[in-house]
MDTraj code that builds the backbone (N, CA, C; nanometers):
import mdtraj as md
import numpy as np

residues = "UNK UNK UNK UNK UNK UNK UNK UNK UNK UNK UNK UNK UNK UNK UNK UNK UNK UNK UNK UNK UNK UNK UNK UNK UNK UNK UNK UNK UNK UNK UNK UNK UNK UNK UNK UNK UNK UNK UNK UNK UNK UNK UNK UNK UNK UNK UNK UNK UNK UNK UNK UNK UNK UNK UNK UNK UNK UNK UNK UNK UNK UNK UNK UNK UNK UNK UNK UNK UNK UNK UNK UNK UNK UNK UNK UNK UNK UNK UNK UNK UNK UNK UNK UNK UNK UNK UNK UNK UNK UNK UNK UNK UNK UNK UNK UNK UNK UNK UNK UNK UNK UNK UNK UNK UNK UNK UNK UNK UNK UNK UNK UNK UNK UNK UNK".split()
xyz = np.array([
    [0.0845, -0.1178, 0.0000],
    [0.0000, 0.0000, 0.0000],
    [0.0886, 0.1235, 0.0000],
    [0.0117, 0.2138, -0.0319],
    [0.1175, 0.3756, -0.0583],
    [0.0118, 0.4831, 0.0124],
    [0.0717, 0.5746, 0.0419],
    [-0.0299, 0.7083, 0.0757],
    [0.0635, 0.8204, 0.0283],
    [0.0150, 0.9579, 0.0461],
    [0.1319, 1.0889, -0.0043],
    [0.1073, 1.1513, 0.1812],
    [0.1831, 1.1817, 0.2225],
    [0.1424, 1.2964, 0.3059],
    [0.0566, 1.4117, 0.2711],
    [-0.0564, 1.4136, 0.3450],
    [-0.1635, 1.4864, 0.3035],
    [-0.2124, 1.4705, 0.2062],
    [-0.2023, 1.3640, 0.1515],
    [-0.2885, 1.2963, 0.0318],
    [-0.4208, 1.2252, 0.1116],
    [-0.5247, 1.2531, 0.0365],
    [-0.6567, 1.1830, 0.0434],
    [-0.6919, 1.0567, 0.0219],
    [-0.5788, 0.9640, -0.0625],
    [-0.6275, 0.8685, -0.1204],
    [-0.5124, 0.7969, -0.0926],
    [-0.5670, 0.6904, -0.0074],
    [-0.4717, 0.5490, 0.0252],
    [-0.5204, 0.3962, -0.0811],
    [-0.4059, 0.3770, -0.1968],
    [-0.4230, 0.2440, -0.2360],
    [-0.3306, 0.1288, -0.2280],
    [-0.4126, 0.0068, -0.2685],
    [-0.3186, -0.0933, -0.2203],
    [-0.2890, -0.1361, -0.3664],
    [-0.1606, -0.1833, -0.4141],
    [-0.0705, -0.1727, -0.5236],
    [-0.0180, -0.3136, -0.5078],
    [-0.0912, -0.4299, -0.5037],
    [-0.0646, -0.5750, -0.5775],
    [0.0358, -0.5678, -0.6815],
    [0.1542, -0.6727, -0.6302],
    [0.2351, -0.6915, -0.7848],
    [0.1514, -0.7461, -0.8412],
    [0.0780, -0.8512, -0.8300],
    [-0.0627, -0.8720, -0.9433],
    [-0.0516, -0.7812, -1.0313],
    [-0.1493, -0.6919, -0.9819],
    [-0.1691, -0.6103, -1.0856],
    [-0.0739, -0.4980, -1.1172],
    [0.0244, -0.4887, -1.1037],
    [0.1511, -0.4208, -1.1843],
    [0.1589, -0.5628, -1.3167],
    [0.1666, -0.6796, -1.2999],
    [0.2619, -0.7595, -1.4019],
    [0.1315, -0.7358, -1.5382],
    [0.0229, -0.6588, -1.5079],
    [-0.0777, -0.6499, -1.6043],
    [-0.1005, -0.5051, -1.7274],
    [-0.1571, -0.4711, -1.7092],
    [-0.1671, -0.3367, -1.8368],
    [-0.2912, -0.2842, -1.7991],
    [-0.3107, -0.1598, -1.8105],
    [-0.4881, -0.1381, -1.8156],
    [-0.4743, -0.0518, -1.6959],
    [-0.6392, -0.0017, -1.6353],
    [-0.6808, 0.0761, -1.5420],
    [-0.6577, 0.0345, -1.4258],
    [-0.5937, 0.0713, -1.3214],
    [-0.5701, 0.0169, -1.1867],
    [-0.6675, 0.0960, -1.0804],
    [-0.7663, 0.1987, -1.0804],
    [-0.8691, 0.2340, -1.0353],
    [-0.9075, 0.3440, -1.0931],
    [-0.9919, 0.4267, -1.0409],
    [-1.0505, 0.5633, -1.0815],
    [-1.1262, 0.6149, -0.9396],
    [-1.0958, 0.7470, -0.9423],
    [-1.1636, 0.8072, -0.8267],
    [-1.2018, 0.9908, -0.8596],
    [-1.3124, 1.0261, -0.7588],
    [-1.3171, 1.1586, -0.7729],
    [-1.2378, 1.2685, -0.7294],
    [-1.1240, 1.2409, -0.7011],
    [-0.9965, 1.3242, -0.6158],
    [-0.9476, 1.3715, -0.7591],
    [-0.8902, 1.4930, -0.7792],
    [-0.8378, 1.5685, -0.8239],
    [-0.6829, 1.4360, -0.8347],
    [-0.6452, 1.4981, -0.9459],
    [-0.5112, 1.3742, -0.9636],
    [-0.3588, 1.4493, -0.9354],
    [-0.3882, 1.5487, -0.8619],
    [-0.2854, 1.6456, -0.7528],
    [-0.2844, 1.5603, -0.6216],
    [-0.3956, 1.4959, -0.5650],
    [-0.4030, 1.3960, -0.4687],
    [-0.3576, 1.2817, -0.4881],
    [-0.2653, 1.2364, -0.5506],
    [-0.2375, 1.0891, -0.5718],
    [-0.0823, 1.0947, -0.4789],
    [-0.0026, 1.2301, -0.4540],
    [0.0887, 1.1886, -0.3923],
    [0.1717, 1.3807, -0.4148],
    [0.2766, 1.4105, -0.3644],
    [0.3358, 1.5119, -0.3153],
    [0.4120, 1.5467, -0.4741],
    [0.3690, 1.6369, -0.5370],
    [0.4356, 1.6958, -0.6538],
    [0.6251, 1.7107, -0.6376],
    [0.6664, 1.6845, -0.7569],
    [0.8502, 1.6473, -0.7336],
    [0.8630, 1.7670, -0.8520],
    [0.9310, 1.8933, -0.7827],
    [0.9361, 1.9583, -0.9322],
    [1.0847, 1.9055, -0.9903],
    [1.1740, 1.8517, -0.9482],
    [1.2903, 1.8072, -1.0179],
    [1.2739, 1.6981, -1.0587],
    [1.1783, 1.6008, -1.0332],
    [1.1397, 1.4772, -1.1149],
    [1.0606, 1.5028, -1.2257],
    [0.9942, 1.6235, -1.1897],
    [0.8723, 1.6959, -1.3405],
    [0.9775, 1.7126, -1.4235],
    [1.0810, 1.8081, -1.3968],
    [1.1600, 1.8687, -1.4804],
    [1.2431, 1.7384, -1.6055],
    [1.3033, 1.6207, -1.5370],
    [1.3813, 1.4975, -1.5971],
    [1.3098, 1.4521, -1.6724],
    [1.0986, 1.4255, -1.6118],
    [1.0042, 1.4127, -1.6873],
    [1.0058, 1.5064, -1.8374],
    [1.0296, 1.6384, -1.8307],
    [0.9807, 1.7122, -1.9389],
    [1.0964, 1.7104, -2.0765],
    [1.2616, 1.6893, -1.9784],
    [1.3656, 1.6854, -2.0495],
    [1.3687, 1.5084, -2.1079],
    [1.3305, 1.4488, -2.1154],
    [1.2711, 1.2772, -2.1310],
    [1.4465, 1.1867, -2.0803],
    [1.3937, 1.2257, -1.9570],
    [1.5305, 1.1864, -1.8913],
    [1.4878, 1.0756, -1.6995],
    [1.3306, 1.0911, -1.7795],
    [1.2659, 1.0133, -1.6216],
    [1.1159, 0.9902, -1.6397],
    [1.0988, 0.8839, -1.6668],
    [0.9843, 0.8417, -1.7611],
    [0.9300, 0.7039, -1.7571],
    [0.7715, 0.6608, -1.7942],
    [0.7483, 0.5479, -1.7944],
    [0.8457, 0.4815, -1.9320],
    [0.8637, 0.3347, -1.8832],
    [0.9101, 0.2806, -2.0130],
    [0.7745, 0.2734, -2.1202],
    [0.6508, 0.2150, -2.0810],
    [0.5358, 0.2162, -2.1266],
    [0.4867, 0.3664, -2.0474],
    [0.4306, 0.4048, -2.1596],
    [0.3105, 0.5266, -2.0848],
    [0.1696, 0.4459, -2.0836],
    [0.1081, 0.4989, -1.9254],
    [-0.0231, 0.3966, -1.8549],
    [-0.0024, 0.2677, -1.8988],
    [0.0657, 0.1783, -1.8867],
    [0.0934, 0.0295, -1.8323],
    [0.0004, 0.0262, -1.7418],
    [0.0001, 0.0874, -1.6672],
    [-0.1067, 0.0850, -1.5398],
    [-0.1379, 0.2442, -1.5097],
    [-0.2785, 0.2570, -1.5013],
    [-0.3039, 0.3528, -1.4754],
    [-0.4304, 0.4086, -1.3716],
    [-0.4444, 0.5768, -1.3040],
    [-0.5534, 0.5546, -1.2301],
    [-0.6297, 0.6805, -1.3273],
    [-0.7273, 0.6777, -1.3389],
    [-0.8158, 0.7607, -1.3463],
    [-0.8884, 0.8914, -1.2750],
    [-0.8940, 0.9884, -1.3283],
    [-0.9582, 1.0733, -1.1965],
    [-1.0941, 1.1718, -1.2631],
    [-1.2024, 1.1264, -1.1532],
    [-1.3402, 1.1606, -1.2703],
    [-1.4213, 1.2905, -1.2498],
    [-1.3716, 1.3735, -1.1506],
    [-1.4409, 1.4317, -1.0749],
    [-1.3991, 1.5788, -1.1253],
    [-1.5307, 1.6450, -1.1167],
    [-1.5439, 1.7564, -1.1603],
    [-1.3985, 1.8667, -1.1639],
    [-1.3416, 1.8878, -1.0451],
    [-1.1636, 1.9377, -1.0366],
    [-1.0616, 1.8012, -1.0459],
    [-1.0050, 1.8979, -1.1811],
    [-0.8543, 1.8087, -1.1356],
    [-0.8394, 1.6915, -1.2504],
    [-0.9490, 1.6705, -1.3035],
    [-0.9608, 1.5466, -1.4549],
    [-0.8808, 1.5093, -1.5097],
    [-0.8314, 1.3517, -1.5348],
    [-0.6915, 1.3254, -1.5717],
    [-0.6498, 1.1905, -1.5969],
    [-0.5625, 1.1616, -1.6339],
    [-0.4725, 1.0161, -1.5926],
    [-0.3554, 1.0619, -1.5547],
    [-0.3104, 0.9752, -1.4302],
    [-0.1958, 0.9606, -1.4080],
    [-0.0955, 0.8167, -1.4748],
    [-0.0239, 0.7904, -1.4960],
    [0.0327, 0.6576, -1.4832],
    [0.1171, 0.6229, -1.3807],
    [0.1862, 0.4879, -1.3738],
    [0.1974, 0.4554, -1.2460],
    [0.3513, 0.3757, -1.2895],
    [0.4975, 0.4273, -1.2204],
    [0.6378, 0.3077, -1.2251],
    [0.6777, 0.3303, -1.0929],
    [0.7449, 0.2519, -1.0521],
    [0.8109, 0.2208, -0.9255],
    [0.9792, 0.1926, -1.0069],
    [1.0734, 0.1817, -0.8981],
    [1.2053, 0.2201, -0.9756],
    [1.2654, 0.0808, -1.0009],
    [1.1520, -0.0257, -0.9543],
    [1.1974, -0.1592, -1.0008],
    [1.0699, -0.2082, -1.1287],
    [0.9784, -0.1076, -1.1885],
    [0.8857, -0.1288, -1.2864],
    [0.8580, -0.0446, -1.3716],
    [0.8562, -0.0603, -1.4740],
    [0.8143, 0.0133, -1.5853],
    [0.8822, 0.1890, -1.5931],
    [1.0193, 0.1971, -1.5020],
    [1.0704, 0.3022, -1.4742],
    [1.2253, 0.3273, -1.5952],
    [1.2175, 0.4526, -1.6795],
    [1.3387, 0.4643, -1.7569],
    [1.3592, 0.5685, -1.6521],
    [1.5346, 0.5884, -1.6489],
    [1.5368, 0.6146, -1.5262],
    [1.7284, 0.6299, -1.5262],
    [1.7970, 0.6992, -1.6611],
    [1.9032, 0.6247, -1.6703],
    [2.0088, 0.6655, -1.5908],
    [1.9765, 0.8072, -1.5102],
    [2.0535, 0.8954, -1.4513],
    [2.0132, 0.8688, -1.3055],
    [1.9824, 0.7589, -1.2417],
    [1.9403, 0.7039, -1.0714],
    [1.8862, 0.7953, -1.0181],
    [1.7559, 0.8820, -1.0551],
    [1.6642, 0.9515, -1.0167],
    [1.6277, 0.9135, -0.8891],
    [1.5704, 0.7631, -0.9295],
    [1.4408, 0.6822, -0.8511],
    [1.5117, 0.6457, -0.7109],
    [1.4467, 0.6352, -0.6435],
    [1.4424, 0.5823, -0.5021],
    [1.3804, 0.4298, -0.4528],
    [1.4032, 0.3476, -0.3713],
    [1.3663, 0.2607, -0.3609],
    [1.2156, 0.3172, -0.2404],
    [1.1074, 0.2461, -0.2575],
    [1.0013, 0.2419, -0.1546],
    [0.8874, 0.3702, -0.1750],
    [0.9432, 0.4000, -0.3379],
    [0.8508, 0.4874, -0.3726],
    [0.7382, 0.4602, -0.5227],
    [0.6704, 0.4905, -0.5419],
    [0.6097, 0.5263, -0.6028],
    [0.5523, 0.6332, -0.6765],
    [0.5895, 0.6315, -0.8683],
    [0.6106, 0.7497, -0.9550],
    [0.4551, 0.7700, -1.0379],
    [0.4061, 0.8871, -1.0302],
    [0.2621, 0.9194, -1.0701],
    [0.3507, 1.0253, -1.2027],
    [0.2915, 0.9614, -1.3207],
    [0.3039, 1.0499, -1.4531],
    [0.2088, 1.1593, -1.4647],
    [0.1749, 1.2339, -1.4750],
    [0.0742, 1.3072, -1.5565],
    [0.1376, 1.3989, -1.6761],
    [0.0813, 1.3438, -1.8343],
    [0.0979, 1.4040, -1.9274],
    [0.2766, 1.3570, -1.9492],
    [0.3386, 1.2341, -1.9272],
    [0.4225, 1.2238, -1.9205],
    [0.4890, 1.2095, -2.1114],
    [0.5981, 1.2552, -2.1270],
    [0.6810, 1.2761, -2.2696],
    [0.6075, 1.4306, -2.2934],
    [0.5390, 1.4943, -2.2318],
    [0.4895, 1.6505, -2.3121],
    [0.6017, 1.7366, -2.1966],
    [0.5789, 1.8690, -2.2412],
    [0.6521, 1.9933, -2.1764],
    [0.6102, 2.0318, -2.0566],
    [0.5038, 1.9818, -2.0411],
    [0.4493, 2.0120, -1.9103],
    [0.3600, 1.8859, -1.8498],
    [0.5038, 1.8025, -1.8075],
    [0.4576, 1.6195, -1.7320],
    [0.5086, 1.6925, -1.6219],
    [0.4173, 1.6359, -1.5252],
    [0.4287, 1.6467, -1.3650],
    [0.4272, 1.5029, -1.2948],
    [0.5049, 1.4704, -1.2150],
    [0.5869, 1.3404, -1.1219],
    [0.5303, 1.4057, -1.0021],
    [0.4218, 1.3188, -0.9353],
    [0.3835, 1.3128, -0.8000],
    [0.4760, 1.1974, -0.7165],
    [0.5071, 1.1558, -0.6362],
    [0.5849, 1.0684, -0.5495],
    [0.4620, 1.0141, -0.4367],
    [0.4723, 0.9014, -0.4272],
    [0.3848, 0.8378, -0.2990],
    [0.4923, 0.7064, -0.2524],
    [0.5166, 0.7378, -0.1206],
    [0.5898, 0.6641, -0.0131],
    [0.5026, 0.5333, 0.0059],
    [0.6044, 0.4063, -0.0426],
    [0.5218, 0.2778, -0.0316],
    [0.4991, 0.2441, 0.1204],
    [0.4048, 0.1922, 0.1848],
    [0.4244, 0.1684, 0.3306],
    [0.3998, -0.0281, 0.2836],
    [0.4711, -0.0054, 0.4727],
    [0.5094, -0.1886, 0.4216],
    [0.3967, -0.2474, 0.5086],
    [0.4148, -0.3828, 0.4563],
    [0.2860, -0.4690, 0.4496],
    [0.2958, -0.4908, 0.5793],
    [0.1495, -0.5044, 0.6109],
    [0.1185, -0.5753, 0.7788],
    [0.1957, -0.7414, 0.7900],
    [0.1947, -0.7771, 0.8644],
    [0.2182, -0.9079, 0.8886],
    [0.1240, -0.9904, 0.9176],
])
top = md.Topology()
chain = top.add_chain()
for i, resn in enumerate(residues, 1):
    res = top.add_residue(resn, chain, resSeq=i)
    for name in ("N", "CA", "C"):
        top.add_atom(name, md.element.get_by_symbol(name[0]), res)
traj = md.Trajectory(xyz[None], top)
């Protein structure tokens, strides 16, 4: 599972469903809520220097009147190009509009599993 600090929206992130393709949920939260904006990860994003290998491999949806969008979804052991060791381990990378001039990289801190 992952959350952002002061993020609204806690999900749980099955390698299941990473080894798959397609929609991984949808919600009415603004897609600024998926996790804490990285402007130096936006920036690697915009220079195509930090990026999905696939764009939305997995993705969430956001339906709600503010904020309308897709994000996509790599972790720095999935679907992450990444050639300059950006990534961090225990995180989680939110695309929005990723390969354009203006892609924004949210970050969400994986929390570890109960026992």
């Amino acid at each position: 599972m992952f959350s952002a600090p002061g993020s609204l929206m806690v999900l749980a992130f099955a390698t299941s469903a990473m080894a798959g393709s397609g929609k991984f949920t949808t919600t009415q939260l603004p897609y600024w809520n998926v996790g804490q904006y990285n402007g130096a990860l936006s920036d690697a994003c915009q220079r195509n220097i930090f990026n999905q290998k696939k764009i939305q491999t997995l993705n969430i949806g956001y339906l709600g009147k503010k904020g309308m969008g897709v994000t996509g979804i790599a972790t720095r052991e999935w679907n992450l190009n990444d050639p300059t060791g950006l990534a961090k381990p225990n995180i989680t990378y939110h695309f929005y509009n990723d390969r354009y001039s203006n892609c924004k990289v949210y970050i969400a801190h994986v929390r570890p599993r109960r026992q």
